[in-house]
Phi, psi and omega in degrees: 000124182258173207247151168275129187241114189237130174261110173271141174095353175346295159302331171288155188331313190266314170296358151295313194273002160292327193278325152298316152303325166261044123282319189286353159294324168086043168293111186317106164217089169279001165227146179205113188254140156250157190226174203149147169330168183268349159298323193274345169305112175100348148347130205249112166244149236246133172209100182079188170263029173211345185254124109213183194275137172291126179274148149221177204309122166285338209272353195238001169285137182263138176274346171276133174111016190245115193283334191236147127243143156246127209238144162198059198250006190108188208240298187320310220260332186291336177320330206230312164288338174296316172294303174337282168331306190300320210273336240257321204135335205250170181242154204235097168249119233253041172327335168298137187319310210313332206217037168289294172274036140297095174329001210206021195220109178289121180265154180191124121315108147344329206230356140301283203227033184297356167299284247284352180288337178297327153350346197245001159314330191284343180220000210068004212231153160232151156238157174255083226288183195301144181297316155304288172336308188306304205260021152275318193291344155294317172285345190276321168333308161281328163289331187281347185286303201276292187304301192085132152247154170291295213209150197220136157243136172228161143249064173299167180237065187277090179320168168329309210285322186309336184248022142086181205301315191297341158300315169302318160305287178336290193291288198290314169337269181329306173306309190291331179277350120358279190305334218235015167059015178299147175281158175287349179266352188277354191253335223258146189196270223252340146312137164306326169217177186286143219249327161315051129148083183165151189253108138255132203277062164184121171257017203138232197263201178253116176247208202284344183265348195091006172243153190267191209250007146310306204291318163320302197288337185266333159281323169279341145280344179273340192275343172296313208256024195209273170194132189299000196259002182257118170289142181216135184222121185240137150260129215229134174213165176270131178242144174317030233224126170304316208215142188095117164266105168275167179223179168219102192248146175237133181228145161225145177238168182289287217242159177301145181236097177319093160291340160298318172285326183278294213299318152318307172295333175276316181302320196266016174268130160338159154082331197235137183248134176264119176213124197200078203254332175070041178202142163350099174097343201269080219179164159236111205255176171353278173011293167286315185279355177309110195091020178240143180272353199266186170255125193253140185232162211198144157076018181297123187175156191283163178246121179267345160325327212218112161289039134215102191225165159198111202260165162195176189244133174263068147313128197212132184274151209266355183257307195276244196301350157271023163192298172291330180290301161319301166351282162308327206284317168345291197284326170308314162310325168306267161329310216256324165266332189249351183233126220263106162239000000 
């Protein structure tokens, strides 16, 4: 017997590639609702190559007898439906920012902190954290297990797609209006500035220190799911890139570090693919990773800055393992230790 399963948010970027994943997972799930606004009502979405689903109305859908929900519809709206659900009886696993640094609401990676999933007895809700954070913080686990990490400087390069389809629309609209000699007010909508063959240094709001709240959001989570005693200084910036977040992490450790040895190690963790050549091509960018699950490391080398230092380049794609993917891997742990079918 297999679980009823409801994806909120459906229609959307991340909720397509949830429903694409737990088919291609095979997720014991005998039922699967997709939900979503009432503009989106009767919408026809694709689950596998043989099923599909009728989106109906998240504001008129009932939750009892619904064992999962998977939410990813924005934090205003999971505000109000992820508990909705949780009182109904169902267990939440939370893509949205809204219930991440809630105490009483378990952040979690798989591949990380999976204890931390018994945690959801106390609200129903699990969350799932921000699509940067997830795959550093995959890569920072085993070396912070061997090493103990201090301290992490990261830099990222965060495609579009992390600020959902009207962002994605933006970059192609804006490329093309370009050629097409279009003014900049006529493309420009959801960047602060042009986002087409341009870099921006700024992800979500501004706060009072001068770091925006991505930047925020990447310190203060790797220290909930990883360990509170590691500083971590993050730069988050948006790049011209549909799909793949790179980063660039700098780590310093408590013990000496073996760059042959970290690079072994990493190689032999789940989740993480090592491709590191020192060559023309021999790396991995955004690109590549796209429509792939793991976290790819890259660019592996000692930092002499630091007596115990080591830098690499991370790449992951931000729609699969920085969200839907992760997502799943939740709801499976979930299912298979904590719920009885």
């Amino acid at each position: 017997m297999g679980f009823k399963v409801a994806v909120i948010g459906a229609t959307g970027n991340v909720g397509r590639e949830m429903l694409n994943t737990m088919y291609e997972r095979n997720f014991n799930a005998d039922e699967v609702v997709a939900l979503a606004s009432s503009r989106s009502v009767g919408r026809e979405i694709s689950y596998g190559d043989d099923k599909i689903l009728k989106v109906q109305d998240l504001a008129e859908y009932d939750f009892a007898g619904t064992d999962i929900v998977l939410s990813s519809p924005g934090a205003s709206v999971s505000k109000v439906y992820s508990p909705k659900a949780a009182a109904a009886g169902a267990v939440v696993v939370d893509n949205t920012s809204y219930f991440r640094m809630d105490p009483d609401v378990p952040l979690v990676v798989p591949e990380v902190n999976p204890e931390a999933i018994a945690g959801y007895t106390k609200s129903g809700i699990i969350a799932n954290p921000n699509c940067s954070t997830i795959q550093m913080v995959v890569a920072l686990k085993p070396l912070h297990e061997k090493y103990k990490i201090k301290r992490v400087v990261v830099s990222t390069y965060q495609s579009v797609s992390g600020g959902g389809k009207d962002a994605m629309d933006e970059l192609f609209n804006q490329t093309k209006g370009i050629y097409a000699n279009k003014t900049l007010s006529e493309t420009q909508n959801k960047f602060t500035k042009q986002i087409a063959f341009n870099v921006i240094p700024h992800i979500d709001v501004f706060m009072d220190d001068g770091a925006t709240k991505e930047e925020w959001k990447m310190t203060a989570e790797t220290k909930k799911i990883l360990d509170p005693n590691i500083a971590v200084h993050a730069n988050c910036c948006r790049v011209p890139v549909f799909v793949g977040h790179g980063e660039y992490i700098n780590i310093e450790t408590e013990n000496p570090i073996d760059e042959e040895d970290a690079r072994n190690l990493l190689r032999e963790t789940d989740g993480i693919s090592v491709v590191d050549m020192r060559a023309d091509e021999g790396y991995v960018s955004p690109q590549e990773c796209a429509g792939e699950d793991a976290v790819f490391i890259s660019r592996l080398r000692k930092d002499y800055s630091v007596p115990n230092g080591l830098s690499f380049w991370c790449v992951s794609d931000n729609l699969r393992k920085g969200a839907a993917l992760n997502t799943v891997q939740i709801a499976e742990v979930l299912a298979s230790d904590y719920l009885n079918k």
